[in-house]
Residue, then its C-alpha position, 0 to 999 in steps of 0.5 A: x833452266x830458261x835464258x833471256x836477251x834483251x836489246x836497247x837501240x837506235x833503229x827497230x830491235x824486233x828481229x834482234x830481239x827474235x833471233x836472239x832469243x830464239x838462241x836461247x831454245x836450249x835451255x828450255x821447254x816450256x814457254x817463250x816471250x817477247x815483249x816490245x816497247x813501241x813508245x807507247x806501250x809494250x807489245x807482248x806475245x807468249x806462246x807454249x814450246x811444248x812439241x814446237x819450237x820459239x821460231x814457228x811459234x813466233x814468226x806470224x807475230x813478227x809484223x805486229x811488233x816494232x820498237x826499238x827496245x825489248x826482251x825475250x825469254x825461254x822458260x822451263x818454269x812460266x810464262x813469261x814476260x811479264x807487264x807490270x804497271x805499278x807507281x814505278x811506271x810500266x815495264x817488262x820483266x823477266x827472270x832465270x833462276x829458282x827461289x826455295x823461299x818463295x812461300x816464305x817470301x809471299x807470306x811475309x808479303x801477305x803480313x807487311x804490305x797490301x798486295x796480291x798475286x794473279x792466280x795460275x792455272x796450276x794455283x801456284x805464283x809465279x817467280x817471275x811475277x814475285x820478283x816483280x811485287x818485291x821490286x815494286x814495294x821499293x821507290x827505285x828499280x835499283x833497290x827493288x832489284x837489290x831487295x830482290x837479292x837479299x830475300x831470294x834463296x837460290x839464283x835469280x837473274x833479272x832483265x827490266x825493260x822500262x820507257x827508259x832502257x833496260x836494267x840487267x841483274x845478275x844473281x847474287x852469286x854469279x850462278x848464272x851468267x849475264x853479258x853485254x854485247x854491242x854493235x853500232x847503234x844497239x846493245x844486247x844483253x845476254x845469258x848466252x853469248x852465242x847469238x853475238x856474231x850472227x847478230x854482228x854484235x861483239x862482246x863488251x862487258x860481263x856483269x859480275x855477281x849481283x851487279x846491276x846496269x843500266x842500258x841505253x841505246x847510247x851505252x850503259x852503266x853499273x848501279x850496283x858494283x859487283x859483289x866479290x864471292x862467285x859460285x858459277x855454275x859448272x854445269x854451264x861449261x860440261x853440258x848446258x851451254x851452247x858450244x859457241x858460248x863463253x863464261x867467264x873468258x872461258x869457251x864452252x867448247x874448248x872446255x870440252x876438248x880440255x876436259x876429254x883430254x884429261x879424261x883420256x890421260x887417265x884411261x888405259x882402256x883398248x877401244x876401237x872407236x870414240x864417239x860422242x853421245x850427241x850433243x853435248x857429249x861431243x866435245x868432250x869426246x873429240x878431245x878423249x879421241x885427239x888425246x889418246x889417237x883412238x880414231x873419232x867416230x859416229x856410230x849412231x846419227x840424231x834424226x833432226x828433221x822431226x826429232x830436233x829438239x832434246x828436251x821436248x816434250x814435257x812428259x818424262x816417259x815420252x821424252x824418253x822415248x823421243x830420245x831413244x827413236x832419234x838416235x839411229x845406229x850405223x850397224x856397218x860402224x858398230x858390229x864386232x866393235x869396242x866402242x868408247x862413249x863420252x857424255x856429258x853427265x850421267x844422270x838417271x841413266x835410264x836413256x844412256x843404258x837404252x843407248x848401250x842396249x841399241x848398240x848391243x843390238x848392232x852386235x857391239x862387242x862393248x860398249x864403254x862409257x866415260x862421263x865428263x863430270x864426276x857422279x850426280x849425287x845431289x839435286x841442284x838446289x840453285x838452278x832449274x834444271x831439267x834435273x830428276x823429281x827427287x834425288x832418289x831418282x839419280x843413278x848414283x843415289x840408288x846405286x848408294x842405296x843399293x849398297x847400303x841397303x838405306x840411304x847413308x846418313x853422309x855421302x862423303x866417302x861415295x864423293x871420293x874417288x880415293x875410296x873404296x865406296x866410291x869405287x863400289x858405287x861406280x862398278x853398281x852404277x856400271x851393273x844397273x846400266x849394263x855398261x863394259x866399263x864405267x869411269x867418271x871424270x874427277x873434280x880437279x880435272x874438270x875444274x882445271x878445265x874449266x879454268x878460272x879459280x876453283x873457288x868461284x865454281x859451284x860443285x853442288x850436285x857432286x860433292x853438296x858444297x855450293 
């Protein structure tokens, strides 16, 4: 998906900008960047995350780069940022998000206005260098940005770095998050706010849907006030946030422990042991074990010396594999035992079912699964995220058609838990990845875990209502 960090101050910024972006790696694999303005020009570096991480990538750039404004990023989709010059001067940009349109937007480019896009090595454009040519055809960054947000389909969060100061936009419909932290003499700007208190800046605003500010050393300012409908995406607090963020006033990992104990409120299953599939599925199965006085364990440890990165690499096959050597069972732990798991999403489940294997292994007597989110039935269409290639990969979709026989004209009744498809579509999911017994976590749970109004929650990927 990608995250970016700005920061505007009134001493040098570089190591802010560095370890800021750097908390940041989580939500991406494929580049990341720096870019630095010195008060004469900006100092940029962009270097492939592939099999390696933002730190060792960066660190021998370091010493050539001073200022004190600048942004980073992590990204899944390009290199990134950009540095633009155009007749609205020289700055940076970068961006998080995912725009469907895009053909239609470059083409509508190609028939109103004299411009051109660079050519990629893989002959695509890239978003990032889109978003800036619609800003550019305007006579401000405010209404370049506003533009911005009126042609894109999808998400699209922007951060501008000019001589000036920094402009922050949030997508339109608040998918993703952006927030503002401050200490003395600096600001940052943010996706996630868990870089806050390693830096020593403490939170100071959260931009709203489709808001602008302007940053400065000095302070900032909305130019665009928020727009009123929200659509956040839940995903943010179940699997894809850092545990120590917060969205919305809501901590990502007290939302775990919430959303574990609903879960456990609801199950009747005789286990010896809950655990948590690392990393992510670990809060939700600290509240399952706090809840139902089942005791918490660690049958399995993630080797993080040499495997300690989830995403990397880019292949699907070999990050599968990655995945599978980092986990390392714990036979004395796991032998003769019944064994409750709490992760996240099911997604394929192609790594999950290896998992459960491995233990079976180890002479696990069973092994049961509870996903903290109800079943994967849609591609997101608003985010980037590390999602199948198409939907018919979900372990819930080749389930359904394996019921069906076909793909079903509605996936309504395979949506609610109150039906008897679903109820199928679960138990085939349970026989595909050889699980003792499968559960998933219902919506209204999970969003009252959440806890801000359901109607501001995107739930797209489960029941294709965005």
């Amino acid at each position: 998906m990608g995250g970016f960090f700005g920061v505007v101050s009134k001493e040098d910024c570089v190591n802010d900008v560095y370890f800021g972006t750097d908390y940041h790696s989580h939500l991406g694999t494929n580049a990341g960047g720096m870019s630095i303005w010195n008060g004469s020009s900006f100092n940029r570096s962009i270097h492939s995350l592939e099999n390696s991480q933002f730190r060792t990538k960066f660190e021998a750039d370091l010493p050539h780069f001073h200022g004190r404004m600048g942004i980073g990023c992590i990204s899944d989709t390009e290199p990134q940022p950009l540095t633009v010059r155009s007749r609205l001067g020289q700055y940076a940009i970068t961006t998080v998000g995912r725009i469907n349109n895009l053909d239609a937007i470059v083409e509508d480019m190609f028939a109103h206005y004299h411009t051109h896009f660079l050519e990629t090595n893989q002959g695509e454009i890239y978003p990032t260098e889109l978003v800036s040519v619609i800003i550019d055809q305007e006579n401000s960054f405010k209404n370049g940005l506003l533009k911005a947000q009126e042609l894109i389909e999808g998400s699209c969060s922007v951060l501008v770095l000019t001589k000036k100061g920094i402009y922050a936009s949030r997508d339109k419909m608040g998918r993703t998050p952006v927030l503002i932290g401050r200490k003395e003499g600096s600001y940052c700007v943010s996706f996630e706010s868990c870089p806050f208190a390693t830096l020593d800046y403490s939170f100071e605003y959260e931009l709203g849907p489709g808001e602008i500010v302007f940053l400065t050393a000095d302070g900032y300012e909305t130019i665009s006030p928020p727009r009123d409908e929200m659509k956040i995406c839940a995903f943010l607090w179940v699997y894809y946030g850092y545990p120590s963020s917060t969205y919305e006033g809501i901590n990502v990992e007290v939302m775990r422990y919430r959303n574990g104990m609903a879960m456990a409120r609801k199950d009747d299953v005789q286990v010896d042991l809950v655990a948590g599939i690392p990393d992510s599925g670990i809060g939700h199965a600290i509240g399952y074990s706090n809840e139902s006085k089942i005791p918490y364990g660690r049958p399995f440890i993630k080797y993080t010396p040499t495997w300690s990165r989830s995403f990397m690499p880019e292949d699907r096959d070999i990050r599968s594999l990655v995945a599978r050597m980092k986990l390392m069972p714990i036979r004395e732990v796991v032998a003769g035992k019944r064994l409750l798991f709490c992760d996240d999403s099911i997604v394929r489940g192609t790594q999950l079912r290896e998992t459960a294997n491995l233990l079976y292994n180890c002479d696990a007597k069973e092994v049961h699964i509870r996903s903290a989110c109800p079943p994967l039935v849609f591609g997101c269409k608003y985010l980037n995220f590390g999602a199948p290639r198409s939907e018919s990969e979900l372990v819930a979709r080749r389930a359904i058609i394996k019921l069906e026989g076909r793909e079903p004209e509605s996936f309504d009744e395979y949506c609610d838990p109150h039906h008897e498809k679903y109820g199928a579509m679960v138990n085939c999911i349970r026989e595909i990845l050889n699980f003792s017994t499968l559960k998933y976590q219902n919506m209204d749970d999970m969003l009252d875990s959440i806890g801000i109004d359901h109607t501001k929650i995107c739930t797209y990927c489960w029941n294709g209502k965005g």
